[in-house]
Structures are given as C-alpha cells and as structure tokens.
C-alpha positions, 0 to 999 in steps of 0.5 A: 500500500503506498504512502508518504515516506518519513520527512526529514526532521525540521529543526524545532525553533526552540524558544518560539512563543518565548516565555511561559508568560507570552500573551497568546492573543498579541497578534489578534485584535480585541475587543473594545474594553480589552485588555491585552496583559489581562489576557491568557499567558502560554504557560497557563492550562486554559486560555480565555479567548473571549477578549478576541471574539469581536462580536460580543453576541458570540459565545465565548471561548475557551481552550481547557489543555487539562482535557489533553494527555501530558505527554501532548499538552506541550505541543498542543500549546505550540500549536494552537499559539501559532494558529492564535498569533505565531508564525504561520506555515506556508499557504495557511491563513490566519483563521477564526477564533470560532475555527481555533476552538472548533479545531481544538475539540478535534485535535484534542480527540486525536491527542487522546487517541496517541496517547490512549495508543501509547499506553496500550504499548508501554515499548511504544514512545509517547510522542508524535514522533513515534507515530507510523503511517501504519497508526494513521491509517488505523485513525482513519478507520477508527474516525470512520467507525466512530463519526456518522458524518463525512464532513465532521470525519474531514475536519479531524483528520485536516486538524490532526493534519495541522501538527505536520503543517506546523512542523517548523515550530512545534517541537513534537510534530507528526514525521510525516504527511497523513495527507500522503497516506493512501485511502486517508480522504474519502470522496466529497460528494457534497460540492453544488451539482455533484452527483452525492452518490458513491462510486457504484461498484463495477459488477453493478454499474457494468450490467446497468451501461449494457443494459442502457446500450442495448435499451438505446441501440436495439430497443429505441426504434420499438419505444419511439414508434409506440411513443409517436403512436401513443402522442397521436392518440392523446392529441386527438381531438373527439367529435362533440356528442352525437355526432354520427360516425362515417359508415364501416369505420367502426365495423372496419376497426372491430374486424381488424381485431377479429382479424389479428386475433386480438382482444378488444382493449379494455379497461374495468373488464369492458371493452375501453370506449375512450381508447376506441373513440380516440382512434376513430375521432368520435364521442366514447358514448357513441360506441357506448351505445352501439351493438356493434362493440357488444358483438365484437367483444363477445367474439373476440374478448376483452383484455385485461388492459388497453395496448397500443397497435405498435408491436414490437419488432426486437427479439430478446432471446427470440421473444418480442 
C-alpha cells in the first residue's frame, strides 16, 4: 500500500512563543474594553479567548489543555499559539477564533487517541514522533467507525493534519504527511451539482451501461414508434356528442381485431370506449351505445388492459 515516506526532521525553533508568560492573543485584535496583559499567558492550562471574539453576541471561548494527555499538552500549546498569533506555515491563513476552538475539540480527540495508543504499548514512545503511517491509517478507520458524518470525519483528520503543517515550530510534530497516506480522504460528494452518490461498484454499474446500450441501440426504434403512436392518440381531438360516425369505420376497426386475433382493449373488464373513440375521432358514448362493440367483444374478448397497435419488432432471446 503506498504512502508518504518519513520527512526529514525540521529543526524545532526552540524558544518560539518565548516565555511561559507570552500573551497568546498579541497578534489578534480585541475587543473594545480589552485588555491585552489581562489576557491568557502560554504557560497557563486554559486560555480565555473571549477578549478576541469581536462580536460580543458570540459565545465565548475557551481552550481547557487539562482535557489533553501530558505527554501532548506541550505541543498542543505550540500549536494552537501559532494558529492564535505565531508564525504561520506556508499557504495557511490566519483563521477564526470560532475555527481555533472548533479545531481544538478535534485535535484534542486525536491527542487522546496517541496517547490512549501509547499506553496500550508501554515499548511504544509517547510522542508524535513515534507515530507510523501504519497508526494513521488505523485513525482513519477508527474516525470512520466512530463519526456518522463525512464532513465532521474531514475536519479531524485536516486538524490532526495541522501538527505536520506546523512542523517548523512545534517541537513534537507528526514525521510525516497523513495527507500522503493512501485511502486517508474519502470522496466529497457534497460540492453544488455533484452527483452525492458513491462510486457504484463495477459488477453493478457494468450490467446497468449494457443494459442502457442495448435499451438505446436495439430497443429505441420499438419505444419511439409506440411513443409517436401513443402522442397521436392523446392529441386527438373527439367529435362533440352525437355526432354520427362515417359508415364501416367502426365495423372496419372491430374486424381488424377479429382479424389479428386480438382482444378488444379494455379497461374495468369492458371493452375501453375512450381508447376506441380516440382512434376513430368520435364521442366514447357513441360506441357506448352501439351493438356493434357488444358483438365484437363477445367474439373476440376483452383484455385485461388497453395496448397500443405498435408491436414490437426486437427479439430478446427470440421473444418480442
């Protein structure tokens, strides 16, 4: 199975958010009446975010690091000081403080995860830098037992994807891209005017494109002319009530039936009226009242529905 080798090792920039007491939001504007030294220094367990949610509408927010194993809490802090105010990696905006802690909650799942995986395997090192693709994969397919939705599964694995974006300035980042690891996406089905339907296996899909092929090139000459036959009978026009049919129409029409060995169209167990009166442009009550259609009916039977004159000309598998 492929995947993304092992990157060199980027030197942690040692020192980088400064001291334990390094204001965490420095690089964010704050609210009118905030203070910049009152707010949340690196070294404490929870960093009060509120102060830079300039609409005071919002909820407030708060990152609580006590939720996230020891071993992790370290490079958790370098992380989330760099997305707050440190040095940006390359092609990575500056984002929210609603996306800080909405990231958060998903790295903060994943680090519990490492180190649930590392106490399992007391040989195993407690650190990121001990993770393999092999680890990665097996988070892919516990986010996928674990979470219902796609889209929440794309933003834990994109925010545990940060730890190696962050690489230059943490100083425990993942050793390799995940987004190299094959199978670590799943398909995006909900971009506008995309089909949302997953891909549909090839023993389906290639029975289903034969049959079309066949439904286009050898049966269309059949549904095309039921189907202009079909249209002519819906367009006609029926004579008003009373008007009297031209002599032998009906009688030629009936012997024609009679003729093929056909039954009269039906419809509720009697021959259907409307149907007939369409094809001889006259009122449905005028055949109604005719003897003529009894005696026909008697000779011949009526079916069990209404059918179109058009018969069909392919065979399959030697039948129409």
């Amino acid at each position: 199975m492929p995947m993304t080798a092992p990157a060199a090792r980027i030197p942690f920039v040692s020192g980088m958010p400064g001291a334990a007491g390094t204001l965490v939001l420095h690089g964010r504007e704050l609210r009118d009446g905030a203070r910049l030294e009152e707010t949340s220094r690196f070294g404490e367990d929870r960093w009060v975010l509120t102060p830079a949610i300039l609409q005071r509408h919002q909820p407030g927010a708060v990152l609580d690091f006590t939720r996230i194993p020891a071993a992790h809490r370290a490079v958790a802090r370098e992380l989330f000081y760099g997305m707050l105010s440190g040095p940006l990696p390359p092609g990575l905006p500056r984002v929210t403080i609603s996306t800080v802690r909405r990231t958060f909650t998903a790295v903060s799942y994943f680090l519990t995860w490492a180190g649930t995986r590392s106490a399992a395997s007391p040989s195993r090192p407690a650190t990121l830098g001990g993770l393999t693709p092999a680890d990665l994969e097996d988070f892919h397919r516990h986010l996928t037992a674990a979470l219902r939705t796609r889209g929440m599964r794309a933003h834990y694995r994109a925010s545990a994807r940060l730890l190696w974006h962050y690489r230059a300035t943490l100083s425990d980042p993942l050793p390799f891209d995940p987004g190299g690891i094959h199978g670590w996406g799943e398909p995006n089905h909900s971009a506008r005017g995309e089909n949302r339907t997953a891909r549909i296996d090839e023993t389906v899909i290639g029975p289903l494109i034969t049959w079309a092929l066949r439904f286009t090139d050898d049966f269309a000459p059949d549904i095309l002319a039921a189907a202009a036959e079909g249209f002519q009978l819906h367009a006609a026009r029926l004579a008003a009530p009373g008007r009297r049919l031209r002599a032998g129409v009906l009688e030629e029409l009936l012997a024609s039936y009679e003729r093929e060995h056909r039954s009269l169209p039906g419809y509720g167990g009697k021959p259907n009226a409307t149907f007939l009166a369409r094809k001889l442009g006259c009122y449905p009550s005028t055949l109604r009242r005719s003897p003529l259609l009894t005696t026909a009916a008697a000779r011949t039977g009526v079916d069990t529905g209404t059918y179109l004159d058009t018969r069909p000309g392919y065979l399959l598998d030697g039948r129409p």
